[in-house]
N, C-alpha and C positions, 0 to 999 in steps of 0.2 A: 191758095192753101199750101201750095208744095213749096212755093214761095216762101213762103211765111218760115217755114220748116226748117229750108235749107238757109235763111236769116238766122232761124235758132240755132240751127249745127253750127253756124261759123260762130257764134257768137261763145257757146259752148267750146271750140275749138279753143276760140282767142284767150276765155277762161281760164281754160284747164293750162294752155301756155304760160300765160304769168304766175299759175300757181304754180308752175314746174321750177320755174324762175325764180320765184321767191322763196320756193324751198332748199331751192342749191344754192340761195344766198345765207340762209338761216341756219344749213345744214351743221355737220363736224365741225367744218371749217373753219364756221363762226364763233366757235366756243370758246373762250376765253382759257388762254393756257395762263395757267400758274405760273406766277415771278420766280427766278431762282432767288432763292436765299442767299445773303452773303454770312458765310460760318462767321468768318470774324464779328461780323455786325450782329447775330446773334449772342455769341458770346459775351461782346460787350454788356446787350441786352441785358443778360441773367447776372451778371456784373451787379447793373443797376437797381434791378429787383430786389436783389438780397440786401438791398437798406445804403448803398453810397449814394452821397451826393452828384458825383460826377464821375466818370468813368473817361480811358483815353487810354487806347491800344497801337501800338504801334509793330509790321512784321518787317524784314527784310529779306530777302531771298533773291538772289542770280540777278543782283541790277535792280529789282524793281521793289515796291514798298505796297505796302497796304495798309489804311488807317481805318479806325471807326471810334466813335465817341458817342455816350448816352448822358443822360441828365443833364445836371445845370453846374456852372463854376462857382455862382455865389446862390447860395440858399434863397428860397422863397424869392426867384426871379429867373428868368427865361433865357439868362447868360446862358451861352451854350459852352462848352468847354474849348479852350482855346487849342488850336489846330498846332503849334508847335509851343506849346504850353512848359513855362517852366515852371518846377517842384525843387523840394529837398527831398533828396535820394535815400537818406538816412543810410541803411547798413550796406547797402550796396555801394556807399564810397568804402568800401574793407579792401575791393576786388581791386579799388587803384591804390592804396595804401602798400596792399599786399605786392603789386606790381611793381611800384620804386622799388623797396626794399630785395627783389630777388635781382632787378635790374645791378641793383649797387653790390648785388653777392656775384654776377657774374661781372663785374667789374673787378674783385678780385678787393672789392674794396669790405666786405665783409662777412661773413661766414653764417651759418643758418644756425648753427652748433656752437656760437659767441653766446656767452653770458649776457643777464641782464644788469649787472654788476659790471662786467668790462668797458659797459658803456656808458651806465647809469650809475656808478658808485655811489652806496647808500642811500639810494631812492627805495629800493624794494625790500626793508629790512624789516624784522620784530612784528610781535602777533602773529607768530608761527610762520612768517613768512621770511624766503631767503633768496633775493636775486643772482645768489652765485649756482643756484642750482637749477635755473628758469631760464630757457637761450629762447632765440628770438625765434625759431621755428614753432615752440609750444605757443610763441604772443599767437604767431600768425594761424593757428593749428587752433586755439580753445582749447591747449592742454596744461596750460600752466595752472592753474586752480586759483589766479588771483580774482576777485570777485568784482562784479560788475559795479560801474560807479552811478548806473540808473534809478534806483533804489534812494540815492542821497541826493540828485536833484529837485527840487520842487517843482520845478515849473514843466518837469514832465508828468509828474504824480497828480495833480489835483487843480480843481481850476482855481481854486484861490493861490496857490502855487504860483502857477501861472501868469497869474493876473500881478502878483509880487513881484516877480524875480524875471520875468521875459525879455528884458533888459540887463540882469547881470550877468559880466561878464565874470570867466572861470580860467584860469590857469593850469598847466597839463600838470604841472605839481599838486597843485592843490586836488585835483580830478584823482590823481593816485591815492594819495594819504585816505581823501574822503572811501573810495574803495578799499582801502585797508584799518579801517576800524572794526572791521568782521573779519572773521582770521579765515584762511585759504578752505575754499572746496575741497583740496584734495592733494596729496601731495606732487607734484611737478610730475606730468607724464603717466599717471596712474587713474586719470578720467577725462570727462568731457566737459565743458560746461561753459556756454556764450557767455563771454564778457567783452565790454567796448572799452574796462579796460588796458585789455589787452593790445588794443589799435592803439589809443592813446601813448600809450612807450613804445611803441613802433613807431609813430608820429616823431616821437623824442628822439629814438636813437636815430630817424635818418636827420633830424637837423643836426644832432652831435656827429654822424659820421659824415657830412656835407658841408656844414659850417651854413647851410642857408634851412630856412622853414619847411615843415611839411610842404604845407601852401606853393611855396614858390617852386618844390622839387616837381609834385602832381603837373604844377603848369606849367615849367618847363619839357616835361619827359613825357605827358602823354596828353595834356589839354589842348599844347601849340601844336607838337605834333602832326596829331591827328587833324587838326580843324576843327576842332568842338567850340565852336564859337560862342553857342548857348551851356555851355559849365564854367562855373567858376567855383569858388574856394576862398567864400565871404569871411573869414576869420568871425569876426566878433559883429558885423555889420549885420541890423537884426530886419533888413525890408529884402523882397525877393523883387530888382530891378527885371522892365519888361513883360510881356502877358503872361502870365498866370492866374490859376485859378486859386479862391481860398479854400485854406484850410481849418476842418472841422474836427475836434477831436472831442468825444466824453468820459475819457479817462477811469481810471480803473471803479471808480465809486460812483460813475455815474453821471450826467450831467443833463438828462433829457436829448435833445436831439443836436446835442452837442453847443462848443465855444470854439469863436471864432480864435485858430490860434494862428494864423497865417504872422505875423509876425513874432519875431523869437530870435532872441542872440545866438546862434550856434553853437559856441566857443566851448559849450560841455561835451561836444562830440567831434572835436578836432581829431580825425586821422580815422575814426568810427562810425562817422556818420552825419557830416556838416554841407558835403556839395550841394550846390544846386546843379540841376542838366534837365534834358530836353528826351523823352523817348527817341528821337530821330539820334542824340550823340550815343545816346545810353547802347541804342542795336548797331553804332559805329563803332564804339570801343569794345566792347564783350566780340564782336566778328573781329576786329584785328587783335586783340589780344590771342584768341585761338586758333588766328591762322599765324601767327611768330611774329606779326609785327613790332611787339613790342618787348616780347625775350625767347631771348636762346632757345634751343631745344630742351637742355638739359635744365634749365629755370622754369620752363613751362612745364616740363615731366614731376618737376617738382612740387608745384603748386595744385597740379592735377591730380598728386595721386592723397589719395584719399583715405579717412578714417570711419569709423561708427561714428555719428552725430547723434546718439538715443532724444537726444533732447530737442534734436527739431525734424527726428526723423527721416533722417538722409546720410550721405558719407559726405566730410567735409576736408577739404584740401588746403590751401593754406591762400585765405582771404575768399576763397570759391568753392559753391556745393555742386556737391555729384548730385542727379535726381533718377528716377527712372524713368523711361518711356513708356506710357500704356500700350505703344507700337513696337518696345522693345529696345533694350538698348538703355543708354544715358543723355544724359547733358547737361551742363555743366549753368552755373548762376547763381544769383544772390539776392536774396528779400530784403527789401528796406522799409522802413519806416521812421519820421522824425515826425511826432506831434501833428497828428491830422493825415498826412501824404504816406502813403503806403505804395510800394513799388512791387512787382517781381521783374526780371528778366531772365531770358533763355538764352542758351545758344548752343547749339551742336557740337560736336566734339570736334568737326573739320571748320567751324566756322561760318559753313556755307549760309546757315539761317538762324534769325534770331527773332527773341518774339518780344517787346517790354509792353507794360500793362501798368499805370498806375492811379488811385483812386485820392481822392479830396476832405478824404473823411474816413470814421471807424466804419463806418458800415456795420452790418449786421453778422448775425453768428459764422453765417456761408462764404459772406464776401471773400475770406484770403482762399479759403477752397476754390471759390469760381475763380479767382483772379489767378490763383495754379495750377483750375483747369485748363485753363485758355492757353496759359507757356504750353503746356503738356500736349495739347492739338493740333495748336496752331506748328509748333516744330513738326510732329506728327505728319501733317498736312501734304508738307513738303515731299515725302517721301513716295517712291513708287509703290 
């Protein structure tokens, strides 16, 4: 019997040992900690939500990079967005436009305070308008009051538009006149008001003050430069060579869940808004632009200082917008869009960090909001 007992106690012993065991295996320790988040990948995330097809963010900062990408490249299929994906930049080629032309002012080779007559004789005349009183500061500024030429294109207005004319080509003469059958916003220096006009005879005057193209000035002076392997500056050429994703647009009237407009002659946005690039060159140009690589002190002091923009809600500088920091502070970039491809880019006032973001489609009401949330953070982020 005592026997029997002391069989039960060990047995009890042995019990309660593995249950001791098993519970300091089970215990805290075993608990599954929560994954960190990555900000940018969420971001992306709320990107996609708000109704784009495809999403592709791109940071730089002290050497290293950070990417994330949501949705799909082509509609109704599981294409993921391509990892160094090429777009059209739309207004965000202003920032290189804007940058030859102060290049060729600290060259000595033209003055910000020239007429648009001194270069352009009798292009900018009648219907209240007078290029001897419009210099190239107001093109580069949005103060000249000459009227945008987006309004007379078709093929960015409507998808029959579109579906017409996405093959014809435009000439930068013809682009002005077509902008000047509505008479000026405002008189020269007396407001604000976005036109790609404006890029357009900026485009003009540097082939006049150069003897060579826009095209060829951009790729000489800041494409080869740099290394931007993936931008180029297709004139009239309407396919985007190498991966990318397509583009979706539904246009002001509508179109359901949009039209394929991935291809498009560019040539209506020569100098305004025609490049194609790559996020990875986009956060390589906007960082050496504002760390002097590519002008002077006193050409950069220039371009940077800045006006009331009422019309898109920022101060605007010449070819580049001031923003504010929800962290405080500025930084400096440029929104694009050409037909489906919507971009923002950021980048700090020292250059150190940049943030580009661009989607494949309208997207929905929020989309440009989340997509300037994310510049606004992600700069942000960096900071102590």
């Amino acid at each position: 019997m005592h026997a029997l007992q002391r069989r039960r106690r060990g047995l009890l012993v042995l019990t309660g040992s593995i249950a001791l065991l098993v519970a300091a295996s089970t215990g805290p320790t075993a608990v599954a900690k929560p994954q960190r988040t990555d900000p940018l990948q969420e971001r992306v995330n709320a990107i996609r939500d708000s109704g784009a097809v495809g999403v592709f963010a791109e940071t730089a900062a002290s050497g290293t990079r950070d990417k994330a990408r949501a949705g799909t490249a082509e509609r109704g299929t599981a294409k993921p967005m391509p990892r160094n994906g090429r777009f059209r930049i739309g207004s965000a080629a202003k920032t290189f436009t804007a940058t030859v032309v102060l290049q060729l002012v600290g060259e000595g080779r033209l003055s910000l305070d020239d007429t648009v007559e001194q270069w352009l004789p009798g292009l900018v005349q009648g219907n209240g308008y007078d290029g001897g009183a419009i210099t190239v500061r107001q093109l580069l500024r949005h103060t000249s009051g000459i009227r945008d030429t987006r309004p007379e294109i078709p093929a960015l207005n409507s998808a029959q538009g579109y579906r017409a004319e996405r093959f014809r080509t435009y000439g930068p003469e013809e682009l002005v006149r077509l902008a000047m059958r509505t008479s000026p916003a405002f008189r020269p220096g007396e407001g604000w008001s976005y036109s790609n006009t404006n890029y357009v005879l900026a485009a003009m005057i540097i082939h006049k003050v150069t003897g060579r193209s826009w095209a060829r000035e951009v790729d000489a002076r800041i494409i080869r430069p740099l290394g931007l392997k993936d931008t180029s500056t297709p004139g009239a050429f309407p396919f985007i060579l190498g991966p990318h994703a397509r583009a979706y647009a539904t246009f002001r009237n509508g179109t359901g869940t949009g039209v394929d407009v991935t291809t498009l002659n560019p040539s209506m946005a020569v100098g305004s808004g025609s490049i194609i690039s790559t996020t990875r060159d986009l956060t390589q140009f906007y960082s050496a632009l504002l760390r002097g690589r590519l002008l002077d002190p006193a050409q950069l002091d220039q371009m940077t200082a800045t006006v009331p923009a009422p019309e898109l809600g920022v101060r605007y500088g010449l070819g580049l917008g001031e923003l504010p920091l929800p962290c405080g502070g500025s930084y400096f970039g440029h929104p694009g869009e050409l037909l489906g491809y919507h971009t923002w880019s950021g980048v700090t006032r020292d250059g150190s960090r940049t943030a580009v973001v661009y989607v494949n489609s309208d997207g929905g009401k929020d989309t440009q909001k989340a997509m300037r949330a994310l510049v606004d953070k992600e700069l942000c982020r960096a900071r102590p």
